[in-house]
Backbone as a printed PyTorch tensor [residue, N CA C, xyz], in Angstrom:
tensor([[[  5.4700, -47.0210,  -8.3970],
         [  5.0750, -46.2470,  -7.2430],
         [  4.1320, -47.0650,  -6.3830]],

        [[  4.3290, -46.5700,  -4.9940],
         [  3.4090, -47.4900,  -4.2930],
         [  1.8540, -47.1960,  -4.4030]],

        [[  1.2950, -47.3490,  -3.6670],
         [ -0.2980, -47.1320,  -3.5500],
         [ -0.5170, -46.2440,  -2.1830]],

        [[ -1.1680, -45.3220,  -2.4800],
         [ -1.5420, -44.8510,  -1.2610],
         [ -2.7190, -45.1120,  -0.7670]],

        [[ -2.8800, -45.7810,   0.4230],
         [ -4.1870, -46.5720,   1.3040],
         [ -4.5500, -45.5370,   2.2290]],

        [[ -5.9490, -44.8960,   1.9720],
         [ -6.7940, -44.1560,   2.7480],
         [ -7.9820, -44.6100,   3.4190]],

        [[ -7.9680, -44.2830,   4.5030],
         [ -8.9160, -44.6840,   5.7660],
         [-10.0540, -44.3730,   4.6920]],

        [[-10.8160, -45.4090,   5.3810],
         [-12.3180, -44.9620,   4.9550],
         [-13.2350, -43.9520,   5.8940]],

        [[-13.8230, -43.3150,   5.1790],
         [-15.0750, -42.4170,   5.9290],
         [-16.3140, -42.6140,   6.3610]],

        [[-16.1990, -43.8530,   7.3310],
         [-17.6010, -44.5630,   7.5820],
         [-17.9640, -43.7390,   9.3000]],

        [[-19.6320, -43.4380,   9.0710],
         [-20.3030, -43.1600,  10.7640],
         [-20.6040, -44.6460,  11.2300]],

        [[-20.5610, -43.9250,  12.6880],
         [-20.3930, -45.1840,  13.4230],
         [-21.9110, -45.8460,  13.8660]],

        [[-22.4180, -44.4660,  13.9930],
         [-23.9440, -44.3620,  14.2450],
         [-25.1680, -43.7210,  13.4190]],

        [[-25.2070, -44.2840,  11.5330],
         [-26.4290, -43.8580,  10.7080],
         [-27.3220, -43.4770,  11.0560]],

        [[-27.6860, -44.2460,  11.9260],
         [-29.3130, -43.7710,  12.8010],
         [-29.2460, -42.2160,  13.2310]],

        [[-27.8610, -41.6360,  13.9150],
         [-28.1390, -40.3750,  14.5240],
         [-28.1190, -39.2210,  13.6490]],

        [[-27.4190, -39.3990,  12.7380],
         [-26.9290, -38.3050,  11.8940],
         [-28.1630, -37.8410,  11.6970]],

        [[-27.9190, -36.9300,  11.1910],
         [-29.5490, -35.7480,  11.3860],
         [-29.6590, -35.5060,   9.6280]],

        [[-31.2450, -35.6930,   9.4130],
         [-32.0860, -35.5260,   8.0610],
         [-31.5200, -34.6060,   7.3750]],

        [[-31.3070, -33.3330,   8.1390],
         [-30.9670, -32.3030,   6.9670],
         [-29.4690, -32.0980,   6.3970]],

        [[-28.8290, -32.8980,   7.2840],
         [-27.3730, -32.4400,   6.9870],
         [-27.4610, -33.3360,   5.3630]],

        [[-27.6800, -34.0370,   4.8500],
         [-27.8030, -35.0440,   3.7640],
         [-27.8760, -34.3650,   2.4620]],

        [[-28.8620, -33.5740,   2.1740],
         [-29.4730, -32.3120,   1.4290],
         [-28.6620, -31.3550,   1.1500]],

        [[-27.9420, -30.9350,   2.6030],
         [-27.4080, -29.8250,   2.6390],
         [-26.1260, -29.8140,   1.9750]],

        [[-25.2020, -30.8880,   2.2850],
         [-24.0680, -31.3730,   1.5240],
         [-23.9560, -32.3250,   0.6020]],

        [[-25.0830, -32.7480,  -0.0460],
         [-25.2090, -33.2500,  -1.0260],
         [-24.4360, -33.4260,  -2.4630]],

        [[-24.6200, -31.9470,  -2.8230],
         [-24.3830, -30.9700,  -3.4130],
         [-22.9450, -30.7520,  -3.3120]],

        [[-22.4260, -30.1780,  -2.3470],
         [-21.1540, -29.9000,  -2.5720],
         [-20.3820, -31.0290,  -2.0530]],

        [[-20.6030, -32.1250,  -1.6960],
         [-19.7970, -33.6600,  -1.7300],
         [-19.8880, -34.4320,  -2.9030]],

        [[-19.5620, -34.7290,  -4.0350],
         [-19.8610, -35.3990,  -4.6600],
         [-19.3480, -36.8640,  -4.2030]],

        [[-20.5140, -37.8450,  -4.8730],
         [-20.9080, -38.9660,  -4.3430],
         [-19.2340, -39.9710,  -4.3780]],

        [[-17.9490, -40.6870,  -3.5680],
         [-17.1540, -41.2660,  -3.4100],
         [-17.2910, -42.6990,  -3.1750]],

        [[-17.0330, -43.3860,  -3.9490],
         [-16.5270, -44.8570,  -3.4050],
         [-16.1530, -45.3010,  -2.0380]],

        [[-16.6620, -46.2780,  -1.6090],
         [-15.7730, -46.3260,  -0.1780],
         [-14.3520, -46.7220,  -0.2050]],

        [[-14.1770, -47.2530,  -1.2750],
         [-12.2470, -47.5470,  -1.5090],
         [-11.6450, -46.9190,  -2.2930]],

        [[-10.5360, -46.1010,  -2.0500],
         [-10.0950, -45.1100,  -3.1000],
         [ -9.3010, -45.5760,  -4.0360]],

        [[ -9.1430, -45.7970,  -5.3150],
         [ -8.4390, -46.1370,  -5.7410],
         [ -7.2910, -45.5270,  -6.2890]],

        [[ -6.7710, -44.3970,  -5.5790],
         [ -5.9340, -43.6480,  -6.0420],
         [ -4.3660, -43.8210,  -5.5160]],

        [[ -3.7630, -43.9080,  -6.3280],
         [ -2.0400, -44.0970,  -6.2670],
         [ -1.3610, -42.4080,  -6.1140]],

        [[ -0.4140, -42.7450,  -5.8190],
         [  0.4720, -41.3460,  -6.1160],
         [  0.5140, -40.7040,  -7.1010]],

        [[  0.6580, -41.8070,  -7.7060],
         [  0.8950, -40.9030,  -9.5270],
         [ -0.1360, -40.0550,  -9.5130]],

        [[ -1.2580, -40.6880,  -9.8350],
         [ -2.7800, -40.2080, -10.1460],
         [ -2.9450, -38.9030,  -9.3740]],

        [[ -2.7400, -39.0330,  -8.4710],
         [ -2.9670, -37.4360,  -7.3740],
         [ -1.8310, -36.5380,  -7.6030]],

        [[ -0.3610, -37.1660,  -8.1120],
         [  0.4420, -35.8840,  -8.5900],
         [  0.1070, -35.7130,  -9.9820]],

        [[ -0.4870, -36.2360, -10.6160],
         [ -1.2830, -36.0430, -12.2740],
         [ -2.5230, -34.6110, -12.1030]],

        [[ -3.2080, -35.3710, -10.7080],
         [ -4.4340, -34.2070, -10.6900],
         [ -3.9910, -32.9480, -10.3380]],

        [[ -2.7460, -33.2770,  -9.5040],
         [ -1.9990, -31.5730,  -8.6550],
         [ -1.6990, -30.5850,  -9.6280]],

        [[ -0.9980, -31.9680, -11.0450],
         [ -0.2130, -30.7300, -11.8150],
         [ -1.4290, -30.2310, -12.8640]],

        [[ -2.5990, -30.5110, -12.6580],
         [ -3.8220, -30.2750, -13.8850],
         [ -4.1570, -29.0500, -13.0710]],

        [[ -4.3230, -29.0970, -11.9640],
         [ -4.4580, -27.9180, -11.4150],
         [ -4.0730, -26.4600, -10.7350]],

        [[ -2.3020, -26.9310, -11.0620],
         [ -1.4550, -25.6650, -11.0810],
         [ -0.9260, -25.9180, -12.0500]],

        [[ -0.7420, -24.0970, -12.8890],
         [  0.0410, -24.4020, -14.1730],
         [  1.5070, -24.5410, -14.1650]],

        [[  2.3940, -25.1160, -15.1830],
         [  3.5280, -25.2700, -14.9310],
         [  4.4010, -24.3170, -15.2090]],

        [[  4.0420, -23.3790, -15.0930],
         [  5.1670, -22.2090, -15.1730],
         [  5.2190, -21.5960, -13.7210]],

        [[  4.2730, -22.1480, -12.9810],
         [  4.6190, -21.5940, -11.4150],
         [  5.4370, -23.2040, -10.6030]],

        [[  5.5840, -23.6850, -11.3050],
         [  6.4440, -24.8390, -10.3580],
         [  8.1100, -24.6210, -10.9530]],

        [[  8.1770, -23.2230, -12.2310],
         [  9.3580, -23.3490, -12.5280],
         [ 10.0750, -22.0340, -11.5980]],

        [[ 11.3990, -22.5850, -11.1480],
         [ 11.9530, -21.9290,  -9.9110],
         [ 13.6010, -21.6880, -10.5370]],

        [[ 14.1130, -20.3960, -10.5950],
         [ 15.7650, -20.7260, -10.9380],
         [ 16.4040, -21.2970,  -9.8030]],

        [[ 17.6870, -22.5440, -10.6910],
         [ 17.9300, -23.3280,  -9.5820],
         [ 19.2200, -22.9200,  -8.5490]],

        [[ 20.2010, -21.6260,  -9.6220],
         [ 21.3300, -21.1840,  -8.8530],
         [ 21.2620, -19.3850,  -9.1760]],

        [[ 21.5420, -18.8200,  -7.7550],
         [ 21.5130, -16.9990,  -7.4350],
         [ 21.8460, -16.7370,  -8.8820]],

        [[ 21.5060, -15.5530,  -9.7120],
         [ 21.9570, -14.8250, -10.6300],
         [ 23.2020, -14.0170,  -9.7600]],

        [[ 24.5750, -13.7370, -11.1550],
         [ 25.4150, -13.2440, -10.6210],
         [ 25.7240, -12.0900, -10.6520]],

        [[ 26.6300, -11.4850, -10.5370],
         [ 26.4510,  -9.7890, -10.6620],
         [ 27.0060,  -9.5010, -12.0030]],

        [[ 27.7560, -10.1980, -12.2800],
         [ 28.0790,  -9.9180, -13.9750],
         [ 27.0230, -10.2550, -14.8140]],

        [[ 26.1670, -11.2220, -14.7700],
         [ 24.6180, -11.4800, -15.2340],
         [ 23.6020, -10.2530, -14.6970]],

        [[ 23.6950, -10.0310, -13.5620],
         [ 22.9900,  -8.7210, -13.3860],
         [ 23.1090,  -7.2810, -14.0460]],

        [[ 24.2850,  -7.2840, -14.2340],
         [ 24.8760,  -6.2440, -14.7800],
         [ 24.5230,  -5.9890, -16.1870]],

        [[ 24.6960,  -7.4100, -16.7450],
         [ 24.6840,  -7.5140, -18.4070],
         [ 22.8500,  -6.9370, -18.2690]],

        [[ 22.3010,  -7.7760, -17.6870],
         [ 20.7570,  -7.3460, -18.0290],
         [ 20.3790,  -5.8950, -18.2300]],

        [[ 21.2500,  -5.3290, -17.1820],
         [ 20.8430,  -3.9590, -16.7650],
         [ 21.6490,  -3.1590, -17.8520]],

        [[ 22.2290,  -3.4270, -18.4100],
         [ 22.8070,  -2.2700, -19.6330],
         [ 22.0160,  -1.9860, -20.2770]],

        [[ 21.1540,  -1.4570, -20.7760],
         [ 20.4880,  -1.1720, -21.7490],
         [ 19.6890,  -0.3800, -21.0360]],

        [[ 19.1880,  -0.4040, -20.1020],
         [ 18.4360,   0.8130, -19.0630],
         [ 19.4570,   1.7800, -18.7950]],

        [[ 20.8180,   2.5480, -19.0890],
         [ 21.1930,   3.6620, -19.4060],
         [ 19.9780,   5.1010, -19.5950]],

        [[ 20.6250,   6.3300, -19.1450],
         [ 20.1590,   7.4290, -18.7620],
         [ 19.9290,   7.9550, -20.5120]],

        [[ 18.5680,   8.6240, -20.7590],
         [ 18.5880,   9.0440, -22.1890],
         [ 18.6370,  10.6080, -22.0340]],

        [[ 18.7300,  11.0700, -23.2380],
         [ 19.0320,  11.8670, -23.8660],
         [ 18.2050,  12.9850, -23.4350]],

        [[ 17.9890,  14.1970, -23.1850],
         [ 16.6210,  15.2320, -22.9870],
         [ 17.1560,  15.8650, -24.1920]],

        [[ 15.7870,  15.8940, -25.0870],
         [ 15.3350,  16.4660, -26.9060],
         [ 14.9050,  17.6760, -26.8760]],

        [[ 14.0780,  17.9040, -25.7020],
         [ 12.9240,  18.7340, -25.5150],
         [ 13.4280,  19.9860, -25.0850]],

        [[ 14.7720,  20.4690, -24.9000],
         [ 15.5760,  21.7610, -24.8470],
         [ 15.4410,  23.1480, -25.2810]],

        [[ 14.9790,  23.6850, -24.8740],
         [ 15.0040,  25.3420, -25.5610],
         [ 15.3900,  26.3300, -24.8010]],

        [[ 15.4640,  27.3960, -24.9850],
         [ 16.1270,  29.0030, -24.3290],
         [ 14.5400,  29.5130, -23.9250]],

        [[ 15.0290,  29.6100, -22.5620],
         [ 14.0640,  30.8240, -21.8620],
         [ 14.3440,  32.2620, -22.6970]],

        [[ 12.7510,  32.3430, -22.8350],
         [ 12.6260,  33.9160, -23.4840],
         [ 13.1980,  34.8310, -22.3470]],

        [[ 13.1290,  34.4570, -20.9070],
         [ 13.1590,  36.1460, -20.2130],
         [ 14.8140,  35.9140, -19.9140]],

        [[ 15.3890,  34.7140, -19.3700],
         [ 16.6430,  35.0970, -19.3060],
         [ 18.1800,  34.4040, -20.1470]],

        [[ 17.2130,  33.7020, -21.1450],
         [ 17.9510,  32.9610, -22.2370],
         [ 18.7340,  31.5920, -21.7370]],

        [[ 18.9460,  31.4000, -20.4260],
         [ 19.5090,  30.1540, -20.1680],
         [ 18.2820,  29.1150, -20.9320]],

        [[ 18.8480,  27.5150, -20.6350],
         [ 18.4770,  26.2960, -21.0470],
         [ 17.5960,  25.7400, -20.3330]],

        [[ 16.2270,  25.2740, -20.5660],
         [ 14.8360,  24.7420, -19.9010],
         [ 14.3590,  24.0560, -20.8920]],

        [[ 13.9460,  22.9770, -19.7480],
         [ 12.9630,  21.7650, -20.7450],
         [ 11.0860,  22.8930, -21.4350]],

        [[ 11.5330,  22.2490, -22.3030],
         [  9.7360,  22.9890, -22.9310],
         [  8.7600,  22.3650, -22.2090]],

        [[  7.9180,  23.1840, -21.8960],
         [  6.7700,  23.9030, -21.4470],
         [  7.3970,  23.3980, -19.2920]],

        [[  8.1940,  23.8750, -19.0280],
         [  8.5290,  23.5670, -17.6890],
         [  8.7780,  25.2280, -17.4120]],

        [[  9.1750,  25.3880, -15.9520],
         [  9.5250,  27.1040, -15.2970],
         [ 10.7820,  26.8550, -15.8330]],

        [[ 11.7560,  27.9720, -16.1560],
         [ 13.3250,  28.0280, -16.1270],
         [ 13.1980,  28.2280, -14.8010]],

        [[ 14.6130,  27.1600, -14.0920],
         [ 14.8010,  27.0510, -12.9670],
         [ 15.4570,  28.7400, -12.3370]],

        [[ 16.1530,  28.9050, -13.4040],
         [ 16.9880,  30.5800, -12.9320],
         [ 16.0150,  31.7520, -12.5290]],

        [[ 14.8730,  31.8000, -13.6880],
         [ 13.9100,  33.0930, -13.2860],
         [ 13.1820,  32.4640, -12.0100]],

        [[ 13.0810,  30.9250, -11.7400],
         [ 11.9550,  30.6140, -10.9170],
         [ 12.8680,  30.8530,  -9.0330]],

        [[ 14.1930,  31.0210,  -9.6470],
         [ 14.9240,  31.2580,  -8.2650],
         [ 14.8340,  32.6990,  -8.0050]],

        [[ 15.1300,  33.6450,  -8.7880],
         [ 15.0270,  34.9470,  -8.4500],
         [ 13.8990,  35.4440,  -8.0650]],

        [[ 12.6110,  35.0700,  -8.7560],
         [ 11.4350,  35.3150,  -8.3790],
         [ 10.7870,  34.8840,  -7.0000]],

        [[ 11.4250,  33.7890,  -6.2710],
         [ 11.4520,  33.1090,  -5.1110],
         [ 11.8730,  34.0220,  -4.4310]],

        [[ 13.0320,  34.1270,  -4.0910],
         [ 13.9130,  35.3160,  -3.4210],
         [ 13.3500,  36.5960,  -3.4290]],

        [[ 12.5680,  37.1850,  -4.5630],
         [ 12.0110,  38.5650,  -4.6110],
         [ 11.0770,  38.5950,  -3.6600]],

        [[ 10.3330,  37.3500,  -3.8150],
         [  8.8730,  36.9210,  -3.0440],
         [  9.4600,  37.0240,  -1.4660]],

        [[ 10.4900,  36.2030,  -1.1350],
         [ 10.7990,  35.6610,   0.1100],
         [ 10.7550,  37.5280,   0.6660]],

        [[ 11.7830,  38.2460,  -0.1130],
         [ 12.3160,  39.4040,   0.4300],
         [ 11.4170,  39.9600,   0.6770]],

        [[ 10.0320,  39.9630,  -0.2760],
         [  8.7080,  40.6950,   0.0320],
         [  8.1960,  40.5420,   1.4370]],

        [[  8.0610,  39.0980,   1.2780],
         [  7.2290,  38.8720,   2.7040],
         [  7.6820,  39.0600,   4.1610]],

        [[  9.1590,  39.3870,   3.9580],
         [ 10.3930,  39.8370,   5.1980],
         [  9.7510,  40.8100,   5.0320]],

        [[  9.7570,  41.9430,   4.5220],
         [  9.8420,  43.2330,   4.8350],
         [  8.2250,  43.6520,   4.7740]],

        [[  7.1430,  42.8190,   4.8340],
         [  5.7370,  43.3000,   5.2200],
         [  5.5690,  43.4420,   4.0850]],

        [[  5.4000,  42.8580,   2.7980],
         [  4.8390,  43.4370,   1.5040],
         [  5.4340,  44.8650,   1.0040]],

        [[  5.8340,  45.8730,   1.2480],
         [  6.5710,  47.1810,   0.8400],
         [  7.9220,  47.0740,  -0.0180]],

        [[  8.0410,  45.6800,  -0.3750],
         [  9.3010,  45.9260,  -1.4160],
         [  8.8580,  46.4770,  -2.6640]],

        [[  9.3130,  46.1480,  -3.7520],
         [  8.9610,  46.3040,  -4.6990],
         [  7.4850,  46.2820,  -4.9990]],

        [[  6.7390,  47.2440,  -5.8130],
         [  5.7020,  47.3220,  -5.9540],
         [  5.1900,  46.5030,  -7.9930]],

        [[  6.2580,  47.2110,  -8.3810],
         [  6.5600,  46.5820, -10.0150],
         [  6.8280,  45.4420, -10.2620]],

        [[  7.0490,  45.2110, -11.3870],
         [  7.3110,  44.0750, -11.8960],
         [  8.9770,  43.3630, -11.4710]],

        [[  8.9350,  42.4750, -10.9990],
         [ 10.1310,  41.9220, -11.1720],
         [ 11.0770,  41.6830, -12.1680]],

        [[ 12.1440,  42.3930, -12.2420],
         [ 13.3310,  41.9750, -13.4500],
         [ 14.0330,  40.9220, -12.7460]],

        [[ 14.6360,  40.4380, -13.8390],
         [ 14.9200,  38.7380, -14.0100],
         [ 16.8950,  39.5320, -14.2870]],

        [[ 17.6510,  39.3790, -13.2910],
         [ 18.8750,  39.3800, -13.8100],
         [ 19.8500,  38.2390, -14.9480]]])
């Protein structure tokens, strides 16, 4: 590999530069050689120390739809366990959920209520 040759970072005028800037970046410049001795290699050595290599890994050709497909089998729709009979009108509801059937009639009773000004039914609602 070749060498990579970097300008140097020399002022033109020492005298002007101002006292405090020195202090101030001291600290966060650490002190450099005026000739770098750094090659390519060396700087793609430091790149890869500092990203890990599982983010430079990239797939190199589209996944296909028969590969897509295969992955996705196993995410299939399961089973509902949790099944029981409504006490008020015996159809099929997940446990501890409303049965959808009483929760429709009771809707409708309500709706009909509030049409007619509250004066429908005063009792309890039966569940057909």
């Amino acid at each position: 590999m070749a060498a990579l040759a970097l300008p140097t970072a020399r002022t033109l005028f020492p005298a002007l530069r101002l006292q405090f800037s020195r202090p101030l970046f001291a600290a966060a410049v650490p002190s450099t050689p005026l000739a770098f001795g750094w090659s390519l290699g060396s700087a793609w050595e430091a790149l890869r120390e500092l990203i890990p290599p599982f983010l430079l890994a990239v797939p190199k050709k589209k996944t296909s739809h028969s590969r897509k497909s295969m992955r996705s089998a196993n995410k299939g729709l399961k089973d509902k366990e949790h099944l029981v009979h409504c006490p008020g009108c015996g159809s099929a509801k997940l446990a501890h959920h409303l049965c959808p059937t009483c929760y429709s009639s009771l809707n409708r009773e309500w709706k009909a209520r509030s049409r007619d000004g509250g004066q429908a039914s005063q009792g309890v609602v039966s569940v057909d």
